[in-house]
VEXVODREN-771908 format. One record per residue: residue number from 1; z, x, y of N, C-alpha, C, O, CB in turn. Coordinates in steps of 0.1 Angstrom, whole numbers, m for minus. Glycine has a CB too. Layout:
BEGIN
     k    n.zz    n.xx    n.yy   ca.zz   ca.xx   ca.yy    c.zz    c.xx    c.yy    o.zz    o.xx    o.yy   cb.zz   cb.xx   cb.yy
   NUM       Z       X       Y       Z       X       Y       Z       X       Y       Z       X       Y       Z       X       Y
...
REM end
This chain:
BEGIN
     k    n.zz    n.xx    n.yy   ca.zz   ca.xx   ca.yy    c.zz    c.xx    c.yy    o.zz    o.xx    o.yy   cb.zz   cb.xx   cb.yy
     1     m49    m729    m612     m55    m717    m606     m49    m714    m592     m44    m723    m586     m71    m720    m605
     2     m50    m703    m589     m39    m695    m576     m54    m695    m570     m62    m689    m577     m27    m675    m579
     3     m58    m699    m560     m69    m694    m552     m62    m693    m535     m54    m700    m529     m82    m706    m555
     4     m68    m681    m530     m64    m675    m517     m76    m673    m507     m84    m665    m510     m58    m661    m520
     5     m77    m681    m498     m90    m680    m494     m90    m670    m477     m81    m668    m469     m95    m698    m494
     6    m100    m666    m476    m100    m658    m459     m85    m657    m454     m81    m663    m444    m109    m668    m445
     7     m77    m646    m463     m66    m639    m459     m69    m629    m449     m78    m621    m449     m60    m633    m469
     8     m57    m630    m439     m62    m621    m428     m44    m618    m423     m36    m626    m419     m74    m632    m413
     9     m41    m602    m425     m28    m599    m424     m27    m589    m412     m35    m579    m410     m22    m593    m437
    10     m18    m592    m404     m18    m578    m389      m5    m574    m386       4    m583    m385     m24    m583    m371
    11      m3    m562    m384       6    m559    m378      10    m554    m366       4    m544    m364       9    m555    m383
    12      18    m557    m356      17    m561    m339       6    m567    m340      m3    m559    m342      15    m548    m326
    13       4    m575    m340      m7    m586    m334      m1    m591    m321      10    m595    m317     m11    m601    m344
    14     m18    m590    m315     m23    m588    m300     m11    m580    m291      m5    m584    m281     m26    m605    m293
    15     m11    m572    m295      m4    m556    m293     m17    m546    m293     m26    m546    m301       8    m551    m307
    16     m15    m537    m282     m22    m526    m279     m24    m520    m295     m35    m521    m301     m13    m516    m269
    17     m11    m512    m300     m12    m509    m317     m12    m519    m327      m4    m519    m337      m2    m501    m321
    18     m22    m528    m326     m26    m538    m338     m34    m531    m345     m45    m527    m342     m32    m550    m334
    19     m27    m532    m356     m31    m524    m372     m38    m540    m377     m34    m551    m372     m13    m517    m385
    20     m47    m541    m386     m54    m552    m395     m57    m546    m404     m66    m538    m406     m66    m560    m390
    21     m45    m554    m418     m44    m547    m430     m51    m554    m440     m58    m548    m448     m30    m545    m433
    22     m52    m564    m440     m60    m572    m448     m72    m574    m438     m71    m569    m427     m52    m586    m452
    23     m80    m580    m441     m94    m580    m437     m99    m594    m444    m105    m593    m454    m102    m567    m443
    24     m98    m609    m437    m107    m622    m444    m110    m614    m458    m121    m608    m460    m125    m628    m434
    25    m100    m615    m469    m102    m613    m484     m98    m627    m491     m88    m635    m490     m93    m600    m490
    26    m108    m627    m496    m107    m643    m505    m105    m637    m526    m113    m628    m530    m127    m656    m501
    27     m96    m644    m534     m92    m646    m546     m90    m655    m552     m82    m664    m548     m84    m643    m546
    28     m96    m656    m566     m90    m664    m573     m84    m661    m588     m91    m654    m595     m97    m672    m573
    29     m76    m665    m592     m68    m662    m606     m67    m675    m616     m67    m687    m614     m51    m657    m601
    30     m65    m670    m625     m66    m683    m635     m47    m687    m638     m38    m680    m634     m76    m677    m654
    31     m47    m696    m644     m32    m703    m641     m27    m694    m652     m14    m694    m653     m29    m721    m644
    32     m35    m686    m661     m27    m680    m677     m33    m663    m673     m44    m660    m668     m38    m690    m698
    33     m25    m654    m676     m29    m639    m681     m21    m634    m668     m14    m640    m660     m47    m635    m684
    34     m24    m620    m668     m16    m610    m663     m27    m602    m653     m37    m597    m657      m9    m601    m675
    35     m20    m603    m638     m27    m594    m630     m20    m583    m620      m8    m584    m616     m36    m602    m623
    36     m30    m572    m617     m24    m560    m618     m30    m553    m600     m41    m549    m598     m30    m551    m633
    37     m21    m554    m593     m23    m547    m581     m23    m534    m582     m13    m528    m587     m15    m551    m571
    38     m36    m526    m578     m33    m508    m580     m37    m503    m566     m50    m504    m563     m44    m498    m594
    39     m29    m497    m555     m32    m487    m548     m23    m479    m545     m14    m478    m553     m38    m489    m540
    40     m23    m470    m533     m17    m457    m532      m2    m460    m524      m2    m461    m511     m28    m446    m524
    41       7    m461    m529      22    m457    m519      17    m464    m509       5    m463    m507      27    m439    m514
    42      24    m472    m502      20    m473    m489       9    m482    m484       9    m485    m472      17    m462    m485
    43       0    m487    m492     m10    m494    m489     m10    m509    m488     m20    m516    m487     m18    m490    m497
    44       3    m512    m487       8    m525    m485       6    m541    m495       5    m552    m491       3    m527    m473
    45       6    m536    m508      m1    m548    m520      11    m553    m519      12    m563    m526      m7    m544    m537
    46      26    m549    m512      34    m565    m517      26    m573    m506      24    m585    m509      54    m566    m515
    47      23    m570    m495      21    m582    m480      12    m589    m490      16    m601    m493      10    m577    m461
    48       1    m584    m497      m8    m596    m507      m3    m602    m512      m5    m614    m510     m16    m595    m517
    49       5    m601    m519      15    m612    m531      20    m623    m529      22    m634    m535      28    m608    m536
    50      24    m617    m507      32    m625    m504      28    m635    m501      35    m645    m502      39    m622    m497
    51      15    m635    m497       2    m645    m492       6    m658    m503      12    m668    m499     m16    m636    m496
    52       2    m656    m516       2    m664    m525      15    m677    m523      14    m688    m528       3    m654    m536
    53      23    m673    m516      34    m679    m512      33    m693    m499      38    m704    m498      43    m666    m507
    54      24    m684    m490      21    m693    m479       9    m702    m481       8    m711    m472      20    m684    m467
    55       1    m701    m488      m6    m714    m491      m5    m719    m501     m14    m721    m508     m18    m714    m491
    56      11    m722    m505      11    m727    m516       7    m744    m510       6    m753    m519      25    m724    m524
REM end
């Protein structure tokens, strides 16, 4: 199981223009089947993926 717990992603952090794109989102996935990120151009679902990487 891939579990992701209180993800929290920013861009310029602690910068005047600090954007916070992720928001403490927590996930879990099963080790078997197929899952499907959907939003609009731009809305940054690779930075999630990438997550998956850093707590491995």
């Amino acid at each position: 199981m891939i579990t992701l717990e209180k993800v929290n992603k920013y861009f310029n952090r602690r910068k005047r223009n600090e954007i916070h794109i992720i928001n403490n989102t927590s996930l879990q996935f099963e080790d078997t089947g197929l899952v499907a990120l959907l939003g609009a151009s731009g809305s940054r679902k690779n930075y999630f993926v990438k997550c998956h990487w850093w707590t491995r």
